[in-house]
PDB file with one MODEL, atoms N, CA, C and O in Angstrom:
MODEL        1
ATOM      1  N   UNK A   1       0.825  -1.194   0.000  1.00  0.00           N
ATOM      2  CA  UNK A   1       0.000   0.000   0.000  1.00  0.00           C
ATOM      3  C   UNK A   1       0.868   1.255   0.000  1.00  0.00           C
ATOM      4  O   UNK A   1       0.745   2.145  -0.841  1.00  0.00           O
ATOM      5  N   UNK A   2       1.848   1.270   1.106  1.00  0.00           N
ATOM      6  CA  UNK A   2       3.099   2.376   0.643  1.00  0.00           C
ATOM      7  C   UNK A   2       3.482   2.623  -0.508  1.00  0.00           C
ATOM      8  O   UNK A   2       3.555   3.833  -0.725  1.00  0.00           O
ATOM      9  N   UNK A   3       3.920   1.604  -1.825  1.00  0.00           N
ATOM     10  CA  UNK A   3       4.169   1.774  -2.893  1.00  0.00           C
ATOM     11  C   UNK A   3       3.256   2.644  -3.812  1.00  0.00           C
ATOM     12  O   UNK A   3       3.517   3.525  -4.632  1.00  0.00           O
ATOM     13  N   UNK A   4       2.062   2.066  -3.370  1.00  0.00           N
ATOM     14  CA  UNK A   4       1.269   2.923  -4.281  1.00  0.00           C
ATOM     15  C   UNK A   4       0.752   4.170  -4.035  1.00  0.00           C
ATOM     16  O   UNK A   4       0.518   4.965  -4.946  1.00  0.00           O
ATOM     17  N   UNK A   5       0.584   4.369  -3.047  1.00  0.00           N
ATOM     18  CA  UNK A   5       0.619   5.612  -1.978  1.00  0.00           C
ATOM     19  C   UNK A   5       1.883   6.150  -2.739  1.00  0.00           C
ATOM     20  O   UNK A   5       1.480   6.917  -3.613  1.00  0.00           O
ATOM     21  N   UNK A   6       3.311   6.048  -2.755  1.00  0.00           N
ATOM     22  CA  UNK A   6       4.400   6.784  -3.339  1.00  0.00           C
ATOM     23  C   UNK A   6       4.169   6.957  -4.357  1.00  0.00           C
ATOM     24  O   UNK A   6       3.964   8.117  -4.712  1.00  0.00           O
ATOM     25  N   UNK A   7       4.097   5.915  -5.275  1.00  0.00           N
ATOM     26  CA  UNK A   7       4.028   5.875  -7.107  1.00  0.00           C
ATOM     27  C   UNK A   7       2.847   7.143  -7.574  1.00  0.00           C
ATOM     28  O   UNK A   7       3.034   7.848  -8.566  1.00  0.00           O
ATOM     29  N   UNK A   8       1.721   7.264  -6.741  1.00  0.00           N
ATOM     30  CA  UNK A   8       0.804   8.125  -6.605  1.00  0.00           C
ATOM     31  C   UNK A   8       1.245   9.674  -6.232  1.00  0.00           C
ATOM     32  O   UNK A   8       0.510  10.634  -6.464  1.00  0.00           O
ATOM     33  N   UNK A   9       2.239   9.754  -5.765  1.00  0.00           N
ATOM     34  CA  UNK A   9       2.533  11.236  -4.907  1.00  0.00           C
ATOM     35  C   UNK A   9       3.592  11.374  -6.491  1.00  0.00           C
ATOM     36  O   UNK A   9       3.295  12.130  -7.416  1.00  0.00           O
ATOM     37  N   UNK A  10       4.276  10.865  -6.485  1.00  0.00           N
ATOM     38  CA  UNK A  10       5.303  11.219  -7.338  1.00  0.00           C
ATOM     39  C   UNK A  10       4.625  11.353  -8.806  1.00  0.00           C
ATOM     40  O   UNK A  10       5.035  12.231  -9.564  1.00  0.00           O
ATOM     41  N   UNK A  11       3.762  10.625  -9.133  1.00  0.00           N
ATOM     42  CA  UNK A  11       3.305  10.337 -10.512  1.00  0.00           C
ATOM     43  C   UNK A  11       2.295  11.673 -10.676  1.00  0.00           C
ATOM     44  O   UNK A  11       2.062  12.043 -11.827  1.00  0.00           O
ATOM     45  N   UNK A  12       1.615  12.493  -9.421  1.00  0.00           N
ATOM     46  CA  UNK A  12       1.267  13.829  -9.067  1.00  0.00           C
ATOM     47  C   UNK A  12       2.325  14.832  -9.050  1.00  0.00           C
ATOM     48  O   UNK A  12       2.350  15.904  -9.654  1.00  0.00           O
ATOM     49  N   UNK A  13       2.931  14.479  -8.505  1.00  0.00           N
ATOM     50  CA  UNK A  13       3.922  15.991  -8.693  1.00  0.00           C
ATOM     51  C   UNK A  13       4.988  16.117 -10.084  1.00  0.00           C
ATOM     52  O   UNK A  13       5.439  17.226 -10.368  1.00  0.00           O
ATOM     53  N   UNK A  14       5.318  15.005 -10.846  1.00  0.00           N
ATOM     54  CA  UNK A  14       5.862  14.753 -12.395  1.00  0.00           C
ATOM     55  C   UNK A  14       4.457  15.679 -12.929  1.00  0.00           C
ATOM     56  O   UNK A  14       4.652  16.842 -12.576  1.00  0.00           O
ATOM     57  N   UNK A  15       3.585  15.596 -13.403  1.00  0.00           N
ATOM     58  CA  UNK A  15       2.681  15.825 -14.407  1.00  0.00           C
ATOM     59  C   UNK A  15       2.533  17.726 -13.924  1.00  0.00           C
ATOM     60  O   UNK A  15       2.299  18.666 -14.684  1.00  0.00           O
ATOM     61  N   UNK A  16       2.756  17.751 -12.520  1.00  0.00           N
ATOM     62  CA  UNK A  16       2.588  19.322 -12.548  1.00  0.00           C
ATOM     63  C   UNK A  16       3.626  20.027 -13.217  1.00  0.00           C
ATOM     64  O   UNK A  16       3.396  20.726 -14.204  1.00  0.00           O
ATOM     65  N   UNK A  17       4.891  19.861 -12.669  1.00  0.00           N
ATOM     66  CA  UNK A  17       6.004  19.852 -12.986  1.00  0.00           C
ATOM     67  C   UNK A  17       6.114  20.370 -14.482  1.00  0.00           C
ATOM     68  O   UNK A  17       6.624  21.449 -14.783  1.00  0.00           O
ATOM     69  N   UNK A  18       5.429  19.226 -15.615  1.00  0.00           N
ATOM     70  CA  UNK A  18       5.497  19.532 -16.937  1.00  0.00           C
ATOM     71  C   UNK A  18       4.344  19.862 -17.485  1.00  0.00           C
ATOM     72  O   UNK A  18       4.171  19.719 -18.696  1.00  0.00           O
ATOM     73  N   UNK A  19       3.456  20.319 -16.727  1.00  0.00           N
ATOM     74  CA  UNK A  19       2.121  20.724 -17.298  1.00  0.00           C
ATOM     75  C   UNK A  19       1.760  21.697 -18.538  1.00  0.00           C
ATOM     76  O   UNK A  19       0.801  21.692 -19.310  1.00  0.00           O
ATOM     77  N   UNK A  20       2.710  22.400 -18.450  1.00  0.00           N
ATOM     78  CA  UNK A  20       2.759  23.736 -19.040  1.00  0.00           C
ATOM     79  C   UNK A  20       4.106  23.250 -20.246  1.00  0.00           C
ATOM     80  O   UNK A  20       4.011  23.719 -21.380  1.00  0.00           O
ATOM     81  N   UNK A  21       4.778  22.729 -20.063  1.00  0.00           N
ATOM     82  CA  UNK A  21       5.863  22.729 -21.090  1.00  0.00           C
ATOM     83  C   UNK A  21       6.678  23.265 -21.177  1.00  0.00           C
ATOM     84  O   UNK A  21       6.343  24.381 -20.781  1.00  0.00           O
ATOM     85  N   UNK A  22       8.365  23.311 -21.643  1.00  0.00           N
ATOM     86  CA  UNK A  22       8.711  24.338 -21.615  1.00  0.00           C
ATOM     87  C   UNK A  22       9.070  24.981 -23.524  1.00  0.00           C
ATOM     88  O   UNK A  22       9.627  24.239 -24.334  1.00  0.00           O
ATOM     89  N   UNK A  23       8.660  26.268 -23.846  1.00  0.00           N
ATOM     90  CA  UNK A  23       8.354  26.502 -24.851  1.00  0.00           C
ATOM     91  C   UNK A  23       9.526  27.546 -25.199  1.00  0.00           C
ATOM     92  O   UNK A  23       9.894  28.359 -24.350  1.00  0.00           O
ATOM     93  N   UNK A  24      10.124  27.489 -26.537  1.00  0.00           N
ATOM     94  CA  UNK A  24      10.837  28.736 -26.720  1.00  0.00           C
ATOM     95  C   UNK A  24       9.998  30.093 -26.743  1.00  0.00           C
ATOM     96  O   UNK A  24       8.897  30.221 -27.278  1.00  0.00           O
ATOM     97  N   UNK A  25      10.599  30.926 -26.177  1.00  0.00           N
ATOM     98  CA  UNK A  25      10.179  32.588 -26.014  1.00  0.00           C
ATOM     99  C   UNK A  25      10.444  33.119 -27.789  1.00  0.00           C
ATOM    100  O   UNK A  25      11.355  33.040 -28.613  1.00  0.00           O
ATOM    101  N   UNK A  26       9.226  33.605 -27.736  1.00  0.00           N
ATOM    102  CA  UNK A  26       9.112  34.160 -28.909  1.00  0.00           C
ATOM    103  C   UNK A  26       9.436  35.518 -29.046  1.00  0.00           C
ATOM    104  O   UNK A  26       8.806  36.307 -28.342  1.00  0.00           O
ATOM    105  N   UNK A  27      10.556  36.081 -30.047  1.00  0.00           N
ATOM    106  CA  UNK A  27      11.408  36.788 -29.825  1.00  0.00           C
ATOM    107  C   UNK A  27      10.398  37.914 -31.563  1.00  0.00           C
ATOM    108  O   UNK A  27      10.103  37.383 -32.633  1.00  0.00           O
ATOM    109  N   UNK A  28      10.173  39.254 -31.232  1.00  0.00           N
ATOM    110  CA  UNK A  28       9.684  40.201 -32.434  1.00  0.00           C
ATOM    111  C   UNK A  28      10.936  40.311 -33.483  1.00  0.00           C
ATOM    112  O   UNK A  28      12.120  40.433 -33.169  1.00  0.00           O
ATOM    113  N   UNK A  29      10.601  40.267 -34.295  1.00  0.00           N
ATOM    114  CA  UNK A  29      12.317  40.591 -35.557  1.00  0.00           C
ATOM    115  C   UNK A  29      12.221  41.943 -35.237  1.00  0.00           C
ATOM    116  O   UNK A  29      11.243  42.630 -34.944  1.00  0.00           O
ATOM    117  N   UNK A  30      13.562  42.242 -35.357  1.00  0.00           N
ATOM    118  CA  UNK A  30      14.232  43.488 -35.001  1.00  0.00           C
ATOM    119  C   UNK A  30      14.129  44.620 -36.222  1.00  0.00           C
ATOM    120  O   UNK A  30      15.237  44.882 -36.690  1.00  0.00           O
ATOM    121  N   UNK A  31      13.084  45.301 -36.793  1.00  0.00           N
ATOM    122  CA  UNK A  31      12.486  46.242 -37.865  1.00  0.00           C
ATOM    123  C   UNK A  31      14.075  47.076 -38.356  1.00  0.00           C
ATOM    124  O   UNK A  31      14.855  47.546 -37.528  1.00  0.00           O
ATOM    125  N   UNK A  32      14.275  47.105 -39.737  1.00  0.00           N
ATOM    126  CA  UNK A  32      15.976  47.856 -40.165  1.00  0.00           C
ATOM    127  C   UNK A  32      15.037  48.857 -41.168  1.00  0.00           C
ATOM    128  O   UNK A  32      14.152  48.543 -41.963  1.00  0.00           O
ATOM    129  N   UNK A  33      15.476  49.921 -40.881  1.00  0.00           N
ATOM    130  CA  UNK A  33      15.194  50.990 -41.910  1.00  0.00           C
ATOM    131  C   UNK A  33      15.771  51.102 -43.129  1.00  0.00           C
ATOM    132  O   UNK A  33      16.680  51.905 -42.918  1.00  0.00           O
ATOM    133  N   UNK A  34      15.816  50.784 -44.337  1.00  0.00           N
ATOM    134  CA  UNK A  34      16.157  50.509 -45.679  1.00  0.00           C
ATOM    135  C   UNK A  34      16.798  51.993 -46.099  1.00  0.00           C
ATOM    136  O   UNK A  34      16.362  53.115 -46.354  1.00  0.00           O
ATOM    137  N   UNK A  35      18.227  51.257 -46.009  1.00  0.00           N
ATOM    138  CA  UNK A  35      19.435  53.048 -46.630  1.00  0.00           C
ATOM    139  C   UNK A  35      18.520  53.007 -48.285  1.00  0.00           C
ATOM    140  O   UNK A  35      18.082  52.205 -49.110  1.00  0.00           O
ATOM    141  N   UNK A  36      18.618  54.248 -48.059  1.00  0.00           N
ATOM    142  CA  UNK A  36      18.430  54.731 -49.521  1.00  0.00           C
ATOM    143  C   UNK A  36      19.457  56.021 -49.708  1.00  0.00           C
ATOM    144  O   UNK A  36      19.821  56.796 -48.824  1.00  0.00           O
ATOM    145  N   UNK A  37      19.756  56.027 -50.864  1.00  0.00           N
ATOM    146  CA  UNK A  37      20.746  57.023 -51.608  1.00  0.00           C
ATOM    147  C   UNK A  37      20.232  58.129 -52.160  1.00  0.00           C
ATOM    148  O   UNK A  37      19.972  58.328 -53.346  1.00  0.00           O
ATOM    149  N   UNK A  38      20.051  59.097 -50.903  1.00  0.00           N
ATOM    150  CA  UNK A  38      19.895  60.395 -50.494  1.00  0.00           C
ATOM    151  C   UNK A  38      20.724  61.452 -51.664  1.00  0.00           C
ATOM    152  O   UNK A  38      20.343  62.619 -51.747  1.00  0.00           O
ATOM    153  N   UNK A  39      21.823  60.973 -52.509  1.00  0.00           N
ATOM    154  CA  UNK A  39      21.820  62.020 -52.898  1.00  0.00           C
ATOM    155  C   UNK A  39      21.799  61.875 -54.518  1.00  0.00           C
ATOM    156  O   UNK A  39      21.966  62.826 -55.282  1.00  0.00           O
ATOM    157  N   UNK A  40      21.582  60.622 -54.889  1.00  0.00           N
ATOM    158  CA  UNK A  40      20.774  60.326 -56.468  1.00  0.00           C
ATOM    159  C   UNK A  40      18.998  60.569 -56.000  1.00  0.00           C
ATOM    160  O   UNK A  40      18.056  60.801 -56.758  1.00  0.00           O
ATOM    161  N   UNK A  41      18.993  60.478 -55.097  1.00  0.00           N
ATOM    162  CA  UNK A  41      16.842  60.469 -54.965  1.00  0.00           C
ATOM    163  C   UNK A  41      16.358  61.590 -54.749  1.00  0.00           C
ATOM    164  O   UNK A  41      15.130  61.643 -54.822  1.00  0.00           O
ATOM    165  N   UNK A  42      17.117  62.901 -54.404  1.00  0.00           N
ATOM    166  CA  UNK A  42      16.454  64.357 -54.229  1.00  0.00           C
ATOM    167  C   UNK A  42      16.672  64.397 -56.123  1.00  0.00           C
ATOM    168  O   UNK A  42      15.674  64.454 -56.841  1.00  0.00           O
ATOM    169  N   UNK A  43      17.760  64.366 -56.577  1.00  0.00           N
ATOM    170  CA  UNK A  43      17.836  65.141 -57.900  1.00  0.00           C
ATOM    171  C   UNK A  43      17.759  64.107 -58.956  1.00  0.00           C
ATOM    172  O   UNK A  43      18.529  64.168 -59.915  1.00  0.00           O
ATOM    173  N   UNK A  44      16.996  63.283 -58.860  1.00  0.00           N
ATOM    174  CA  UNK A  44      16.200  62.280 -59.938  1.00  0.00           C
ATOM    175  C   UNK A  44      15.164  62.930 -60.454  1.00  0.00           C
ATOM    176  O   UNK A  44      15.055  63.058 -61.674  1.00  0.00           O
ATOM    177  N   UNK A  45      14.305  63.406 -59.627  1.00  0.00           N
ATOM    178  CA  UNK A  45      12.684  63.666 -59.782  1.00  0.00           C
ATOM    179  C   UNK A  45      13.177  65.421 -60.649  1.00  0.00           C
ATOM    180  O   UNK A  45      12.492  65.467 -61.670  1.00  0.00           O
ATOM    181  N   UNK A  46      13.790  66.326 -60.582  1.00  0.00           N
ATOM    182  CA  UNK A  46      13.757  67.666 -60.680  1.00  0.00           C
ATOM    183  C   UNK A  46      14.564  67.263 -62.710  1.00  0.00           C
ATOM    184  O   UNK A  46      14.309  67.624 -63.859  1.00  0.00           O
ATOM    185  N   UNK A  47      15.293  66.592 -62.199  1.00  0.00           N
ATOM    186  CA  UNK A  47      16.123  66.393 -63.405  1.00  0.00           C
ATOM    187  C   UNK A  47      15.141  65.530 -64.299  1.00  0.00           C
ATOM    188  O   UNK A  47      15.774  65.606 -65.353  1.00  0.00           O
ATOM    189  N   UNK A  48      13.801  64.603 -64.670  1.00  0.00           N
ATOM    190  CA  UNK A  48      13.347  64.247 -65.584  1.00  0.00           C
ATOM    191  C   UNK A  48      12.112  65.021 -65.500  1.00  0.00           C
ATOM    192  O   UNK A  48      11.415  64.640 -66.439  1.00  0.00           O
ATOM    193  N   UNK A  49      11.429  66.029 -64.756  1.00  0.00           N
ATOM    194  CA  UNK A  49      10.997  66.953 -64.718  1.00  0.00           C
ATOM    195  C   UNK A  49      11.329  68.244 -66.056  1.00  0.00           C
ATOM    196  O   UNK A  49      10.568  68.794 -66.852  1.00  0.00           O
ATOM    197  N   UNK A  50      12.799  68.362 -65.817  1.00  0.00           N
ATOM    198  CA  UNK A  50      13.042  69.234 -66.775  1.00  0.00           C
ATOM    199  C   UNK A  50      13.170  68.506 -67.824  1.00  0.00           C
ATOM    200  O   UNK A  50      12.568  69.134 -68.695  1.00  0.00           O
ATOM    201  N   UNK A  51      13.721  67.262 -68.421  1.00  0.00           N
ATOM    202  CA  UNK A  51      13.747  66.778 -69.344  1.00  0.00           C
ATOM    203  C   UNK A  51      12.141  66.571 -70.047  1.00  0.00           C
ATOM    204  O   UNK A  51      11.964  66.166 -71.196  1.00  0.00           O
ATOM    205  N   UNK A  52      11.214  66.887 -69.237  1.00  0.00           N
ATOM    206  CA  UNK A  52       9.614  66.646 -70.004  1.00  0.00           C
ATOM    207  C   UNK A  52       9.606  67.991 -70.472  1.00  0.00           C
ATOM    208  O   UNK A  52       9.407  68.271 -71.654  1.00  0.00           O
ATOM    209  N   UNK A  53       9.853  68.966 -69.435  1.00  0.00           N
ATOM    210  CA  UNK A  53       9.649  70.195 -70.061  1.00  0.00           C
ATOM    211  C   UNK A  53      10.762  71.034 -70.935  1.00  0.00           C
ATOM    212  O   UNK A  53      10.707  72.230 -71.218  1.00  0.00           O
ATOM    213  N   UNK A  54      11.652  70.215 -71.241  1.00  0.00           N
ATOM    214  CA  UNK A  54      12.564  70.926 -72.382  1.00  0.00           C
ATOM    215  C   UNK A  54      11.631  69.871 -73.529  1.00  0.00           C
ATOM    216  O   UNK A  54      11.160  70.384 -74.544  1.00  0.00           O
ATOM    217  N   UNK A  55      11.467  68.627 -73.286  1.00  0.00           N
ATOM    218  CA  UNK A  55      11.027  67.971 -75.116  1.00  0.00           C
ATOM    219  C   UNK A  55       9.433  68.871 -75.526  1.00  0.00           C
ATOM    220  O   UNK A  55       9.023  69.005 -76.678  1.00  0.00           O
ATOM    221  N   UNK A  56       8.571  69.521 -74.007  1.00  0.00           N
ATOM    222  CA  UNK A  56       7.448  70.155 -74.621  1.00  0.00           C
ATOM    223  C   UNK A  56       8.034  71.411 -75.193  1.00  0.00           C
ATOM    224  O   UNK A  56       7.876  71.649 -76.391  1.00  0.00           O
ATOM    225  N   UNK A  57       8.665  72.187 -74.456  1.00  0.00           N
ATOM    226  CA  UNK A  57       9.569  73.586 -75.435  1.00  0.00           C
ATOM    227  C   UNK A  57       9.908  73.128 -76.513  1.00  0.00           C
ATOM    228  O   UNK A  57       9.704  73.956 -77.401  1.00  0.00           O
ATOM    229  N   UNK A  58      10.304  72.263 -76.853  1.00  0.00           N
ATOM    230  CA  UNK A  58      11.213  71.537 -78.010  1.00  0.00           C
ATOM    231  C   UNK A  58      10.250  71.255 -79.271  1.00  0.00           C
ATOM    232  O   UNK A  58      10.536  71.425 -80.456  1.00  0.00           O
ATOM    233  N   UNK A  59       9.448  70.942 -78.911  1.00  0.00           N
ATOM    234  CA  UNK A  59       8.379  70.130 -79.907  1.00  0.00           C
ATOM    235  C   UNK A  59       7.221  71.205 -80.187  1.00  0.00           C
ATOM    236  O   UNK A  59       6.230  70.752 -80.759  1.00  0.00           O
ATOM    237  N   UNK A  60       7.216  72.472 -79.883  1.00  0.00           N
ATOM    238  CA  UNK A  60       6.626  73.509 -80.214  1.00  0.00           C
ATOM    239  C   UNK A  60       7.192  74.561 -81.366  1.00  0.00           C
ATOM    240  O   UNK A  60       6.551  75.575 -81.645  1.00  0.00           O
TER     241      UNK A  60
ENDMDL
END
Protein backbone atom coordinates (compact mmCIF):
# COMPACT_ATOMS: atom_id res chain seq x y z
CA UNK A 1 0.00 0.00 0.00
CA UNK A 2 3.10 2.38 0.64
CA UNK A 3 4.17 1.77 -2.89
CA UNK A 4 1.27 2.92 -4.28
CA UNK A 5 0.62 5.61 -1.98
CA UNK A 6 4.40 6.78 -3.34
CA UNK A 7 4.03 5.88 -7.11
CA UNK A 8 0.80 8.12 -6.61
CA UNK A 9 2.53 11.24 -4.91
CA UNK A 10 5.30 11.22 -7.34
CA UNK A 11 3.31 10.34 -10.51
CA UNK A 12 1.27 13.83 -9.07
CA UNK A 13 3.92 15.99 -8.69
CA UNK A 14 5.86 14.75 -12.39
CA UNK A 15 2.68 15.82 -14.41
CA UNK A 16 2.59 19.32 -12.55
CA UNK A 17 6.00 19.85 -12.99
CA UNK A 18 5.50 19.53 -16.94
CA UNK A 19 2.12 20.72 -17.30
CA UNK A 20 2.76 23.74 -19.04
CA UNK A 21 5.86 22.73 -21.09
CA UNK A 22 8.71 24.34 -21.62
CA UNK A 23 8.35 26.50 -24.85
CA UNK A 24 10.84 28.74 -26.72
CA UNK A 25 10.18 32.59 -26.01
CA UNK A 26 9.11 34.16 -28.91
CA UNK A 27 11.41 36.79 -29.82
CA UNK A 28 9.68 40.20 -32.43
CA UNK A 29 12.32 40.59 -35.56
CA UNK A 30 14.23 43.49 -35.00
CA UNK A 31 12.49 46.24 -37.86
CA UNK A 32 15.98 47.86 -40.16
CA UNK A 33 15.19 50.99 -41.91
CA UNK A 34 16.16 50.51 -45.68
CA UNK A 35 19.44 53.05 -46.63
CA UNK A 36 18.43 54.73 -49.52
CA UNK A 37 20.75 57.02 -51.61
CA UNK A 38 19.89 60.40 -50.49
CA UNK A 39 21.82 62.02 -52.90
CA UNK A 40 20.77 60.33 -56.47
CA UNK A 41 16.84 60.47 -54.97
CA UNK A 42 16.45 64.36 -54.23
CA UNK A 43 17.84 65.14 -57.90
CA UNK A 44 16.20 62.28 -59.94
CA UNK A 45 12.68 63.67 -59.78
CA UNK A 46 13.76 67.67 -60.68
CA UNK A 47 16.12 66.39 -63.41
CA UNK A 48 13.35 64.25 -65.58
CA UNK A 49 11.00 66.95 -64.72
CA UNK A 50 13.04 69.23 -66.77
CA UNK A 51 13.75 66.78 -69.34
CA UNK A 52 9.61 66.65 -70.00
CA UNK A 53 9.65 70.20 -70.06
CA UNK A 54 12.56 70.93 -72.38
CA UNK A 55 11.03 67.97 -75.12
CA UNK A 56 7.45 70.15 -74.62
CA UNK A 57 9.57 73.59 -75.43
CA UNK A 58 11.21 71.54 -78.01
CA UNK A 59 8.38 70.13 -79.91
CA UNK A 60 6.63 73.51 -80.21
Amino acid sequence: MKKIALAAALSLAATTAFAGGVAEPVAEPEVVKAETSSSSGGILVPLLLLVVVAAAVASN
